[in-house]
N, C-alpha and C positions, 0 to 999 in steps of 0.2 A: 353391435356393429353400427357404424355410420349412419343414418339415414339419407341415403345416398341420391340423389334428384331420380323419380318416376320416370321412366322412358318410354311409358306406355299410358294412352288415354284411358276411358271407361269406353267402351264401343259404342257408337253414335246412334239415335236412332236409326233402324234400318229399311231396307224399303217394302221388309214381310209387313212392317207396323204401321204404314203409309198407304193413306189411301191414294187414288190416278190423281186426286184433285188437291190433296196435298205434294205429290210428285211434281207437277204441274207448278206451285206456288214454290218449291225450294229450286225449280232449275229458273222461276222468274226471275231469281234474284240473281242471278247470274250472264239470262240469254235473256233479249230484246226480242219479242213479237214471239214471231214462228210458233203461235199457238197450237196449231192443227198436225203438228209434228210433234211435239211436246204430249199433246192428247193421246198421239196413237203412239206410242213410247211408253208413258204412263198405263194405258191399258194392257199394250202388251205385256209389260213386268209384272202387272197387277194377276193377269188371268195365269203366271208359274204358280203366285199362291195359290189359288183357287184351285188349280188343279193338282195341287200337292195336299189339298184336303178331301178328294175325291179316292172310291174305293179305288185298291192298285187295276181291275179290269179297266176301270173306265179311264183310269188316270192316263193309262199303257196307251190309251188309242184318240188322246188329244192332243195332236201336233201343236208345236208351236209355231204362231202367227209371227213369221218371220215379216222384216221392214225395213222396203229399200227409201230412203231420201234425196230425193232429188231438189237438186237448187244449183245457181250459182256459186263458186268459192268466195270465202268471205260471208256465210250470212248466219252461220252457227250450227252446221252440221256436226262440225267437227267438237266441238263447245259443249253441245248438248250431250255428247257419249264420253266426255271426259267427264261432267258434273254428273252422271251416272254413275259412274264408277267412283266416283267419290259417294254418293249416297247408298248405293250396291251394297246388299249383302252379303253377294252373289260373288264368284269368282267372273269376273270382266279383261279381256282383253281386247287392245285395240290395234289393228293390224292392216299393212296398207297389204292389196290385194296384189301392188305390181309388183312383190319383194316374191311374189311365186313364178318358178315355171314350170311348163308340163314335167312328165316324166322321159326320162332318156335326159335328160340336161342340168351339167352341172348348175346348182342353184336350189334355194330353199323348196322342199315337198309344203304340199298342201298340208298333210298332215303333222308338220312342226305346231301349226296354230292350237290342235290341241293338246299336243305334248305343252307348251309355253303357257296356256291355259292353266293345266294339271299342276303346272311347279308351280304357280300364284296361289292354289285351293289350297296346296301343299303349305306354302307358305303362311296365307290366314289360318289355316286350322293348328298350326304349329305355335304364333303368336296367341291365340285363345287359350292354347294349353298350358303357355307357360304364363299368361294370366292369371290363370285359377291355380297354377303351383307356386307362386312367384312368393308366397314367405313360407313357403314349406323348404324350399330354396334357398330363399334368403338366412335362415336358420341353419341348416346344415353347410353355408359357405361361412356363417359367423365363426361356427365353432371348429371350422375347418383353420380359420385364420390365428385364430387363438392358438388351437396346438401348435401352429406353425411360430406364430410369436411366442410362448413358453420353451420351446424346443431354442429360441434364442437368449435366452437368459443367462447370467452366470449363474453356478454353484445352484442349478435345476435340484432342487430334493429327488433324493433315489437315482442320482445318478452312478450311483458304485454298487449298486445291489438292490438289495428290496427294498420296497416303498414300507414304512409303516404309516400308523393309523395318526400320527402326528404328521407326516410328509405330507398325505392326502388332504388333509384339513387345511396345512399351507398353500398345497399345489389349486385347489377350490380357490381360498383367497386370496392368489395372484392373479386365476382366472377371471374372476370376478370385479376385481380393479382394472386389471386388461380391456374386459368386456364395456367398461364405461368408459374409459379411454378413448377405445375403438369408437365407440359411439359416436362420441365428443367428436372426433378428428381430431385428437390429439398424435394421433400413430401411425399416421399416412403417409409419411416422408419415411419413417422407418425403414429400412430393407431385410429383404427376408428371400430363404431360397423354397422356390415353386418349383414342384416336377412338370414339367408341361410336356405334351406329347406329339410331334413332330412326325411327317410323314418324308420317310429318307426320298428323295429323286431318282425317278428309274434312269438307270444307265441306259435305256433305249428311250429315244424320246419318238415317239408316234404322232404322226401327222394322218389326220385323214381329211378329202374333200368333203363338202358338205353338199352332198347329194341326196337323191329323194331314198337311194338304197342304201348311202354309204350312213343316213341321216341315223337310221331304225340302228344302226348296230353302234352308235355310237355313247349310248349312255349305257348298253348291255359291258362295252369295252370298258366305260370307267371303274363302272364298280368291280366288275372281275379284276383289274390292276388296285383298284382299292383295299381288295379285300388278299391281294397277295402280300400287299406291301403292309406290313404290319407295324403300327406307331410304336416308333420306340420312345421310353422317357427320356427325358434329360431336364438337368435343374439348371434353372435359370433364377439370378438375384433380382428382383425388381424390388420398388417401393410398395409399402400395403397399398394405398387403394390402388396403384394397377393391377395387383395382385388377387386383390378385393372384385374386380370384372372377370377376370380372368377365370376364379372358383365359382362365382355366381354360374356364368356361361356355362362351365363344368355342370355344377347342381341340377340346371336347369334341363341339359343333357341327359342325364342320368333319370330325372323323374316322368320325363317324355318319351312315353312310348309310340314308337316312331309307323310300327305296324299300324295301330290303331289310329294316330294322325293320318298317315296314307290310307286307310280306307274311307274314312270320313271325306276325306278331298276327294277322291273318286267319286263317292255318291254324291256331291256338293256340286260337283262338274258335271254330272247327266242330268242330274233334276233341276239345279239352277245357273247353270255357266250361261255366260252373257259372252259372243264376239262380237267386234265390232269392227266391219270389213271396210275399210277406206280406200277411196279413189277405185270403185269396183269401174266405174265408168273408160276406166284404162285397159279393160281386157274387153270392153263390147266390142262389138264387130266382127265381121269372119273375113279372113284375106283370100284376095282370090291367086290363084297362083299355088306352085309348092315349090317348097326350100328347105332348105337345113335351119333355118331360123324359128325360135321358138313363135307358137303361134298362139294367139289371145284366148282361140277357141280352145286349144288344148288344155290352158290354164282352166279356162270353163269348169270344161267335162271333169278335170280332177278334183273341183273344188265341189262339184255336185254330190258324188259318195258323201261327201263329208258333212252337207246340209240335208240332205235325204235320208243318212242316218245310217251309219258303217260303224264299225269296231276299231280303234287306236290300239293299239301296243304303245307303252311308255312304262317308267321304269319303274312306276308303281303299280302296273297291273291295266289291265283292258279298259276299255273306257268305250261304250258307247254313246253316240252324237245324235241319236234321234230326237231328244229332248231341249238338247241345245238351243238356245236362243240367238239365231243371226240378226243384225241389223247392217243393212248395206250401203254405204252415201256414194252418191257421185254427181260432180256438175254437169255432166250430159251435154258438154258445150258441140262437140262434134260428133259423136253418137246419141243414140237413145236408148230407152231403155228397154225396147224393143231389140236392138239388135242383139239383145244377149240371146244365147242357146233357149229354145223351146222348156227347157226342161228345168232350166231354173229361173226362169221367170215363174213359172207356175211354184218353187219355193219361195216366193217372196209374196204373199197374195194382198200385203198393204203396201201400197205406196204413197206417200204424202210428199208433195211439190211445195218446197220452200221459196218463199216472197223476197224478192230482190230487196234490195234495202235501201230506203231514201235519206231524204237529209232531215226531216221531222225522227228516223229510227236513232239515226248518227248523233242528234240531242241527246236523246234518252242511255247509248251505248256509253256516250262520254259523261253520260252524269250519274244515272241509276244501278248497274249494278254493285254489289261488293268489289271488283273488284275494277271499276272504270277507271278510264286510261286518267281521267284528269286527278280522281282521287290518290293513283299510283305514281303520277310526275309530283301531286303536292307532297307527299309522304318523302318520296326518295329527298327531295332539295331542304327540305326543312330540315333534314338529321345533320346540312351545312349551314344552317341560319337564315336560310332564305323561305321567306314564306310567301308562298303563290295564292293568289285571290283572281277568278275566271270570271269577267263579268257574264251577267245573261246575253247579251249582246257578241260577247266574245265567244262564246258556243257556238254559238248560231253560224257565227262566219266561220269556225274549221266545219263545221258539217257541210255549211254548202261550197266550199271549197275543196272538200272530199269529194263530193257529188260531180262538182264539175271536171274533176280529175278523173273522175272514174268515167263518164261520160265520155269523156276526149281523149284517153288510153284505154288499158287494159282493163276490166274493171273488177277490182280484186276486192268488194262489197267492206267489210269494215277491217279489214286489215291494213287498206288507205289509211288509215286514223292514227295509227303505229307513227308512218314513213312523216306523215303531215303533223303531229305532235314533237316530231325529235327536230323536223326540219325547223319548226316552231320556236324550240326552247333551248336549241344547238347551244345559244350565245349567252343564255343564262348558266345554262348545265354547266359551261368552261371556265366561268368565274371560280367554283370550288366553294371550298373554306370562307367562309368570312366571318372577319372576327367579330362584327355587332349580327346580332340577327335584323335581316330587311327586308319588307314589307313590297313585295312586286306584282303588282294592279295590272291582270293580262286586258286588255279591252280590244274590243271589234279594231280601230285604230291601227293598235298595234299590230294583230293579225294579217291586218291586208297589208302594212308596211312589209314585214317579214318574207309574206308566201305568194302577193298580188303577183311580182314579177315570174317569178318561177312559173306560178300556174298559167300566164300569159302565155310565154316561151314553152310551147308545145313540147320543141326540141331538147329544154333542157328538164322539164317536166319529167318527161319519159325516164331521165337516167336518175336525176333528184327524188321524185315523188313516184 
C-alpha cells in the first residue's frame, strides 16, 4: 500500500510529565507577565497528579482547588486556558458561562458542559486507540484494496470454476506486483467499486428545542433512531486512494472497540477533566425585583450541583463532577467577585488578580511570544514578497499608542494591538502580490505618520481603533 502522509502526531509531552515550574515556562512562551496566575494554574494541575497517586480513601476526599481569575479583558485570561489545553493531557473544555440559563427556560442546561466535556475524553481516547492500531489497520485495508483491484482484472484465474494449484501461484503473483504498485502510487487514479454503507433518511424528520429537559433526551433520541435505521450497502466507483481512506476509516472502525474507549473517557473526565468557565463575571449579581426573565442568580444555583459534585447522564454512561477541575475568569468591571452566591464562592477558594497591562508588557507581547502580532504580520506579507523589518523605535511607538488608546477609550488591554497593527499596515497588506520581493523598513516615523492623527481625534479613534 501507498505510504500515505501521517495524519497523526506522536503525543506531545504532557502535563502528568511536567512539573508547576515547567507549566509555568511553556505558557511564557506564549502569555506576557501574569506570573501569579500562571503559578496557581500550574499547581492546581500539578496537585490532579498527585492526587491520582494517593490511596483511592484519600484520593476520594481531596477536592479540587478550583480558580477564579480576575483582571481586565485583554490581559491573557483567556490566552492562558487555551495554551492549557494545548499542553493538557486532560480532557479541557472552555465554555462561556452566559451561553447558560436557569431551569424552566428555553436555552442551554448547565449540565450540557459536562456532556460537551465527555465527547472530547471520547474523542482523545478514541484517537489514542487508533494510534496503537493504526498498521494493524493499515494492513488489513492494504489487502482489502487488492482483492478489490484483482476482482478488476481481465481473464481473473478461476474464474469459471475451481482455482488449481497453478491459478493460486498466479493469483499470489499478480498480488504481489499489485502490492508494489500500490505502494509506488502507481494505482490511485484507478477506479474500483467500494461497498460503502449509508444511513437511508428518516421519513419523519424531528426537531426538538434545546432545553435543560428536552437537552438529557436528546442523544438517548439519536441512538435509538440510529439503531432502527439500519446501514444498507451500496457500491460506489471511486479512484484507489479515495478508496484507500475510505477502508482505512473502515479498518480502524472495526479494530476500536468503542465500549472500552467510552469507559476510559468517563474515568479521564472524573479524575482529570479540566472546564474552563469564561465571562463567570456575567451572571454576578442578584436582581432585585421578579420577572419572568432569566435571572443571573438562577444561572448560579444551577451551575453549583455541578462544581460541588452531582452525577451527569450522557450517552456514555454517568459521570460524576466531584473531581472536576473548574477554573473561572471574569473582568469584574461592574460587579465583583463578591457578588456571586455564598455558595460558590466558597467553590473557588484561589483567586489570583491579573495586572492591567502597560506599554513596557505591549513591547514584549509584540515581540516575544511564538506567536507575536509582529512575528505573524511578517510571516503573512512575506508569502507576497514583501519583507517587513520593525525598528526598536518602531515598537515602542505602537505600544504607547496602544496605551494611549486604551486610556482615552474603552480599554480592551492587548487586544488594542490587533485593531492598531491592521490600522498600521492597512496600506501595505493592499499592495498584494509583487513581483520583485521588497524590503519595507517600519520606523517610529512612519508609525506616528500613519496612527498620530487617528489617536488625536478621539472621535474617530473610538470607531477606527
Amino acid at each position: 500500500m501507498q505510504d500515505y502522509p501521517k495524519r497523526r502526531k506522536p503525543p506531545a509531552r504532557g502535563l502528568d510529565e511536567m512539573s508547576p515550574k515547567e507549566v509555568v515556562e511553556a505558557l511564557d512562551r506564549y502569555v506576557v507577565g501574569q506570573h501569579e496566575a500562571k503559578k496557581a494554574v500550574a499547581i492546581a494541575l500539578r496537585n490532579r497528579i498527585r492526587r491520582q497517586k494517593l490511596d483511592d480513601d484519600m484520593a476520594e476526599e481531596v477536592a479540587p482547588k478550583n480558580i477564579i481569575m480576575i483582571g481586565p479583558t485583554g490581559v491573557g485570561k483567556t490566552e492562558i486556558a487555551r495554551r492549557l489545553a494545548r499542553l493538557a493531557n486532560s480532557p479541557f473544555l472552555k465554555v462561556e458561562a452566559t451561553k447558560f440559563t436557569e431551569v424552566g427556560y428555553v436555552g442551554r442546561d448547565v449540565e450540557s458542559m459536562v456532556r460537551d466535556l465527555v465527547e472530547i475524553a471520547v474523542d482523545m481516547v478514541r484517537e489514542d486507540k487508533i494510534a496503537e492500531i493504526e498498521e494493524k489497520a493499515e494492513q488489513n485495508a492494504e489487502e482489502r484494496l487488492l482483492d478489490m483491484l484483482l476482482a478488476t482484472l481481465q481473464n481473473f484465474p478461476g474464474e469459471g470454476g475451481k482455482l488449481e494449484s497453478k491459478d493460486l501461484v498466479r493469483i499470489e503473483t499478480m498480488r504481489e506486483k499489485l502490492r508494489k504498485q500500490l505502494r509506488a502510487g502507481k494505482l490511485d487514479q484507478r477506479i474500483i467499486e467500494v461497498e460503502v454503507r449509508e444511513h437511508p433518511m428518516s421519513p419523519v424528520s424531528l426537531q426538538f428545542f434545546e432545553g435543560s429537559s428536552i437537552e438529557e433526551l436528546q442523544f438517548n433520541m439519536r441512538d435509538l433512531l440510529s439503531g432502527l435505521m439500519e446501514a444498507k450497502p451500496k457500491k460506489r466507483r471511486m479512484p484507489v486512494d479515495e478508496a484507500a481512506e475510505y477502508v482505512m476509516q473502515e479498518e480502524e472502525q472495526k479494530l476500536v472497540d468503542m465500549e472500552q474507549v467510552a469507559r476510559i473517557a468517563l474515568d479521564r473526565v472524573e479524575q482529570g477533566g479540566i472546564i474552563f468557565l469564561d465571562e463567570i463575571d456575567k451572571i454576578a449579581g442578584r436582581e432585585s425585583g421578579h420577572g419572568p426573565d432569566v435571572s443571573r442568580e438562577g444561572v448560579q444555583r444551577d451551575i453549583l450541583p455541578i462544581i460541588e459534585g452531582t452525577t451527569v447522564s450522557t450517552r456514555y454512561g454517568s459521570v460524576r463532577t466531584d473531581h472536576i477541575l473548574f477554573i473561572a475568569a471574569g473582568a469584574f468591571h461592574v460587579s465583583k467577585p463578591t457578588d456571586l452566591i455564598p455558595e460558590l464562592q466558597g467553590r473557588f477558594p484561589i483567586r489570583v488578580e491579573m495586572n492591567a497591562l502597560g506599554e513596557q508588557d505591549f513591547v514584549r507581547i509584540l515581540q516575544e511570544p511564538k506567536n507575536a502580532l509582529i512575528k505573524q504580520y511578517t510571516a503573512l506579507l512575506e508569502t507576497e514578497g514583501l519583507k517587513l523589518r520593525f525598528s526598536a523605535d518602531a515598537v515602542r511607538e505602537i505600544s504607547r499608542l496602544a496605551c494611549a488608546v486604551n486610556e482615552s477609550s474603552e480599554n480592551i488591554g492587548a487586544r488594542r494591538l490587533h485593531t492598531i497593527m491592521e490600522a498600521l499596515l492597512e496600506d501595505i497588506s493592499f499592495e498584494g502580490k509583487q513581483r520583485h520581493p521588497r524590503k519595507i523598513q517600519i520606523t517610529a516615523d512612519y508609525v506616528r505618520r500613519k496612527l498620530e492623527g487617528i489617536v488625536r481625534d478621539k472621535d474617530l479613534s473610538r470607531y477606527i481603533l
